[in-house]
N, C-alpha and C positions, 0 to 999 in steps of 0.2 A: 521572495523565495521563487527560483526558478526552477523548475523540471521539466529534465530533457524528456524527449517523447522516449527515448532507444531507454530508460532506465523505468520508466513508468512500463512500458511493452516486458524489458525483464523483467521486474518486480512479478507481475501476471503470469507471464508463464512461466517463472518459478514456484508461485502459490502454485497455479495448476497441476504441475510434475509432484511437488510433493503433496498436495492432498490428494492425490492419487498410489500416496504411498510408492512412484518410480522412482527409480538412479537416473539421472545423466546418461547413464553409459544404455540404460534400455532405450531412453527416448532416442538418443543421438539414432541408437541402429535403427530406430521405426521409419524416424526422418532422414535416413541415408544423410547426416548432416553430423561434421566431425565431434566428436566429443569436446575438445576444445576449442570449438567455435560455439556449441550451443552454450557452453558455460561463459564464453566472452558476454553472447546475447542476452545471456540470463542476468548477469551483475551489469548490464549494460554501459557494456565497455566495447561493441560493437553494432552498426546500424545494422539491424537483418534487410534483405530486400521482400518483396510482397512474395515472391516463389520460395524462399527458404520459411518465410510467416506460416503460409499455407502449408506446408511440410510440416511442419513443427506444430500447428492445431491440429491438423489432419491426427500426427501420432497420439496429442496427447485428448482427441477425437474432442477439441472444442472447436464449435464453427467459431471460424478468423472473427467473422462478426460480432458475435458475444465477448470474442478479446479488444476489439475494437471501442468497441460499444464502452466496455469498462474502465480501457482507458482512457478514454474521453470524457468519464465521467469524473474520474481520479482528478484529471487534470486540471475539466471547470471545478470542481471542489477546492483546488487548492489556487487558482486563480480566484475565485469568489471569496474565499478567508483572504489572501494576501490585500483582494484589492477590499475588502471591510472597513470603513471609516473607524477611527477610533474616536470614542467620545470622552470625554474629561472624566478624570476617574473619582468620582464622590460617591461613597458608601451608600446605598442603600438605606432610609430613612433619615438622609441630615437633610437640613433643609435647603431649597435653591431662592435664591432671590427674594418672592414675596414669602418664602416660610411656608411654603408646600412641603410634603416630605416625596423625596425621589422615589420613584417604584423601582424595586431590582430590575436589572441590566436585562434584557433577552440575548439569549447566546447566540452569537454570529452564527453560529452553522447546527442547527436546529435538524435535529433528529440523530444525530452520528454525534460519535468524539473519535479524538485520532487517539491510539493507542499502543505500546511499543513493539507491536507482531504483527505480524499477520496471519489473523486467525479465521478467517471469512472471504467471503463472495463480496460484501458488502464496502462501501468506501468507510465507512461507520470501523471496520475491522483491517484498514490499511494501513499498514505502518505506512506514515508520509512524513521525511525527515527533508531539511534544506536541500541536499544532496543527494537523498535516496543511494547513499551509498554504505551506508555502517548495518551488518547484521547481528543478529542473536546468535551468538556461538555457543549457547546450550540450551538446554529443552527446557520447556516450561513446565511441564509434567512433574508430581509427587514424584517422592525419593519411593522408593520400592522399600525398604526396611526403617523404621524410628528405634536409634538407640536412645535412652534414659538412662545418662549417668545419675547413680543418687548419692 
């Protein structure tokens, strides 16, 4: 599984704009940066340069570094899962050879699971899909009324 750096940097700043509860259309005018360009950069479907990066944490007031930072983290996360050995798949307590019983598996990536949103700071809460390209087209949030047909 590969991930481009340009969709791993949008993926982040578009957590950031929306847990900040902004539009597009606020950030672009903070960052004097088109509205349809910041939304290429956000589904990362264009490279931003380090002066449009800067613009764009300036607006959405995260230093570049903390974006940086995270995605770098993102990325050896999913470089250290892709490159994990896989080992032979036997159940938990059969036995191997001399009739030991196997001890459960330890999960390759130990403290985090990948999860279908992004709901977090953390790589633990990062949607990381082959492609990083497929979104959530509705909320995750409770329905506001429960009807009870009887």
């Amino acid at each position: 599984m590969t991930v481009l750096l340009r969709e791993a940097i949008g993926d982040r700043l578009r957590h950031a704009r929306t847990t900040q509860h902004r539009s597009l259309r606020e950030v672009s005018r903070a960052a004097r940066v088109s509205l349809g360009y910041l939304s290429e950069v956000e589904r990362g479907r264009k490279e931003a340069s380090s002066e449009l990066l800067a613009a764009i944490c300036d607006a959405l007031e995260l230093p570049l570094s903390d974006l940086l930072g995270r995605v770098a983290a993102d990325v050896r996360a999913v470089d250290e899962v892709t490159a994990a050995p896989t080992a032979p798949s036997i159940p938990a307590g059969f036995a191997i050879g001399g009739g030991q019983p196997r001890p459960p598996a330890e999960p390759v990536m130990q403290g985090g699971r990948m999860v279908p949103a992004v709901v977090g700071n953390d790589l633990a809460d990062l949607r990381i899909q082959p492609v990083l390209s497929r979104r959530l087209s509705s909320s995750i949030s409770p329905p506001d009324a429960v009807v009870v047909a009887a």
